[in-house]
C-alpha positions as CSV (number, residue, x, y, z in Angstrom):
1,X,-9.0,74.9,-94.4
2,X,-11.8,74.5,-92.1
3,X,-15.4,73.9,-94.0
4,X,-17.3,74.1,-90.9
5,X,-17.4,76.6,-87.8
6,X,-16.2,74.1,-85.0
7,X,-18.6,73.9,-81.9
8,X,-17.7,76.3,-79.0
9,X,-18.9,76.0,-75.5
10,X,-19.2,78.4,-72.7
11,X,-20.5,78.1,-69.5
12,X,-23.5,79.2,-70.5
13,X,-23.9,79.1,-74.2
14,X,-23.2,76.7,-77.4
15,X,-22.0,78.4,-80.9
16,X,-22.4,75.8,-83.6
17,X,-21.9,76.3,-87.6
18,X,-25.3,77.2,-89.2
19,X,-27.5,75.0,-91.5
20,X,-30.3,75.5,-93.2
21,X,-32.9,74.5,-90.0
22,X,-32.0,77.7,-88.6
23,X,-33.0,80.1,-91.1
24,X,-36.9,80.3,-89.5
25,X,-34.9,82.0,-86.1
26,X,-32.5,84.1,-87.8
27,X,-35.2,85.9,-90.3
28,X,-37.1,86.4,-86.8
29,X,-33.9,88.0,-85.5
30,X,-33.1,90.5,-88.4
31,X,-37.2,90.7,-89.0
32,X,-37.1,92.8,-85.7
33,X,-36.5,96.2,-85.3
34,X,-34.9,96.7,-82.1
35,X,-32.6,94.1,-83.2
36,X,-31.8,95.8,-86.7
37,X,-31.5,99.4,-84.9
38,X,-28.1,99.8,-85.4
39,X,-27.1,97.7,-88.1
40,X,-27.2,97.8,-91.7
41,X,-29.2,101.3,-92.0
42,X,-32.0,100.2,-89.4
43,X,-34.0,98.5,-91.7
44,X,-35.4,95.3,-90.9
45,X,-34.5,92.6,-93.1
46,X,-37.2,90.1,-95.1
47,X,-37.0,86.1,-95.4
48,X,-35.0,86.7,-99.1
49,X,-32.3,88.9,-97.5
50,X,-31.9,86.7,-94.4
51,X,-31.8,83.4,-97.1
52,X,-28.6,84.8,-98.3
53,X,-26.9,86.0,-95.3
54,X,-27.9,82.4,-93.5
55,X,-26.1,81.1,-97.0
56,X,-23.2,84.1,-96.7
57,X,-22.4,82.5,-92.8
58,X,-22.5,79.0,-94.3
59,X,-20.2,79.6,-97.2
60,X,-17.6,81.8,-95.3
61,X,-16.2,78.6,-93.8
62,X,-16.4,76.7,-96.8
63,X,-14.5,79.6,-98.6
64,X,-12.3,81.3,-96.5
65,X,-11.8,78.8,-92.9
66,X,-13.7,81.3,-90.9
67,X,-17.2,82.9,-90.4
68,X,-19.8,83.3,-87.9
69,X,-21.7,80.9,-85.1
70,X,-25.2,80.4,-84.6
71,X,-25.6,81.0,-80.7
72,X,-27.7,79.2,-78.7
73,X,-28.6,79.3,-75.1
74,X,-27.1,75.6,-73.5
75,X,-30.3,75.7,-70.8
76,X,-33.3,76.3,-73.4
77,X,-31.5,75.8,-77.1
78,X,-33.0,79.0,-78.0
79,X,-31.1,80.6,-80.4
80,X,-29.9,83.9,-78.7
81,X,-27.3,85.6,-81.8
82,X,-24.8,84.8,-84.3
83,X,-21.2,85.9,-83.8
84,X,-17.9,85.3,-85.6
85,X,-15.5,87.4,-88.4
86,X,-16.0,87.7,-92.1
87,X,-14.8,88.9,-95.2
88,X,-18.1,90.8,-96.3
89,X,-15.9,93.2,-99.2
90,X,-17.7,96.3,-98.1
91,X,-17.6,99.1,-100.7
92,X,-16.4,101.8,-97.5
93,X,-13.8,103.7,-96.9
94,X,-10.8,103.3,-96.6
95,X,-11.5,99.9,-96.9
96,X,-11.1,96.3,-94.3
97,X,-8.2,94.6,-95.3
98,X,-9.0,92.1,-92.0
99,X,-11.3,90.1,-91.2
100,X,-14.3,91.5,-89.6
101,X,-15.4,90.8,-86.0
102,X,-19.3,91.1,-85.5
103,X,-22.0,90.1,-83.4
104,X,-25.8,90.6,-82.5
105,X,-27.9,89.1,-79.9
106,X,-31.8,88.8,-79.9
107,X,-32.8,92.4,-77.8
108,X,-34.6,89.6,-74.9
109,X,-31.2,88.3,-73.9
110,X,-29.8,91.7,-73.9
111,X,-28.0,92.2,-70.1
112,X,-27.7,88.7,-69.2
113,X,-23.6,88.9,-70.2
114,X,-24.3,86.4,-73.0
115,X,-22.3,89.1,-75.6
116,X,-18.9,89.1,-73.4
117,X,-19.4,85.2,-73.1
118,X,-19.9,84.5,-76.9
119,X,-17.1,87.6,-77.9
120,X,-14.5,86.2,-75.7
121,X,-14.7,82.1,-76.9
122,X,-14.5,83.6,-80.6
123,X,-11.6,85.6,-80.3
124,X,-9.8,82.7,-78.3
125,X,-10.6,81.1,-81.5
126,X,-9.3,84.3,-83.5
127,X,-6.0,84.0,-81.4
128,X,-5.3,80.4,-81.9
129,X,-6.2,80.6,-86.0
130,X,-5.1,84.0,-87.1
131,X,-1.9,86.0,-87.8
132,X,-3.3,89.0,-88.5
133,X,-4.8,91.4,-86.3
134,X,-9.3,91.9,-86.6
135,X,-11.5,94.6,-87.3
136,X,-15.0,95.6,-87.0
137,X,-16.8,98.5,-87.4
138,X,-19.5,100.2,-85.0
139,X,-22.1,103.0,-85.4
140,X,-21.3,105.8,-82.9
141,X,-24.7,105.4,-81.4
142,X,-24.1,101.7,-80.4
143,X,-22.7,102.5,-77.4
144,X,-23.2,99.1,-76.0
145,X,-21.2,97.7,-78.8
146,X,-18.3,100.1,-78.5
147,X,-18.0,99.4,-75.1
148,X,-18.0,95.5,-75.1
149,X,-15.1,95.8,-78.2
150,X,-13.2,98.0,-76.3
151,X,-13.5,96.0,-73.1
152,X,-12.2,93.3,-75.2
153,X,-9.1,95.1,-76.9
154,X,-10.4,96.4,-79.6
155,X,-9.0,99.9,-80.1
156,X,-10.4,102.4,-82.2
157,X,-8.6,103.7,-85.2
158,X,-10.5,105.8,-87.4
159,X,-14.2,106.8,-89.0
160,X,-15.0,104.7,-92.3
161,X,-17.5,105.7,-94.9
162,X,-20.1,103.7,-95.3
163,X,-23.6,103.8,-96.8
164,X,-23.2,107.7,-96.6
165,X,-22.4,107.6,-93.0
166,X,-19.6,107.6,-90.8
167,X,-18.6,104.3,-88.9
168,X,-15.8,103.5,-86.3
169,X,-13.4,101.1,-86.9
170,X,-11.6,99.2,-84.1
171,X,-8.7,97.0,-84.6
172,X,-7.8,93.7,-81.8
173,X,-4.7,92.4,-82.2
174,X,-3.8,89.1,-82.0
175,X,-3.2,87.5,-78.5
């Protein structure tokens, strides 16, 4: 079992496992607004709730050989997003029974092409390390989001419940 997200590289952009020095950018990410629009009701989250998602990405790997990347730009080594695939037993339905693709990027990146870059190197990863296909789930409003799964084979499959709302879930197949 892996204990530690292995360091990806792109033309453009590192994804590295996450430690505990990066928790100052990541409650600045889910801190903002535009950043939280879509995800997890809207709400912007404070430094307790980031604490324990920073320590939720850390642990996947320890626990289950998978979770997300810290993202950073290779030119500046800003950190830009976290993407990767977790097991995050959401009370929906029906419910995930794969792991879950997901991703966000800071909103000043947004447009640069850094979300197809980071998307496609994990789910190279995915295709090399899992035998089972991956989910993830999308408001219909994120249109942006929708489009860049489904330009990278995820297909949609039904509405979940979640949170009193309805949610799209794509599945990608393994490649």
């Amino acid at each position: 079992m892996i204990n530690e997200a292995p360091r990806l590289e792109t033309e453009r952009l590192v994804l590295r496992h996450f430690t505990p020095g990066d928790f100052e950018d990541l409650a600045a990410c889910w801190a903002d607004p535009e950043m939280v629009k879509f995800i997890g009701g809207g709400q912007p989250q404070g430094p307790e709730m980031t604490w324990g998602r920073l320590l939720r990405y850390i642990g996947h790997w320890q626990a289950l050989g998978y979770g997300y990347w810290a993202v950073f730009e290779k030119e500046t080594e800003r950190y830009i997003g976290s993407f990767g695939f977790q097991d995050a037993r959401r009370e929906l339905t029906p419910a995930l029974e794969l792991p879950e693709a997901g991703w966000s990027l800071i909103p000043a990146v947004h447009g640069k092409g850094y979300a197809s870059e980071a998307l496609q190197a994990i789910l190279q990863w995915a295709d090399r390390e899992f035998t089972s296909p991956v989910c993830c789930i999308i408001d219909d409003d994120n249109l942006r989001s929708i489009h860049l799964a489904e330009r990278f084979g995820f297909q949609f499959q039904h509405y979940v419940e979640y949170h009193g709302k309805k949610i799209k879930m794509f599945i990608r197949a393994v490649r």
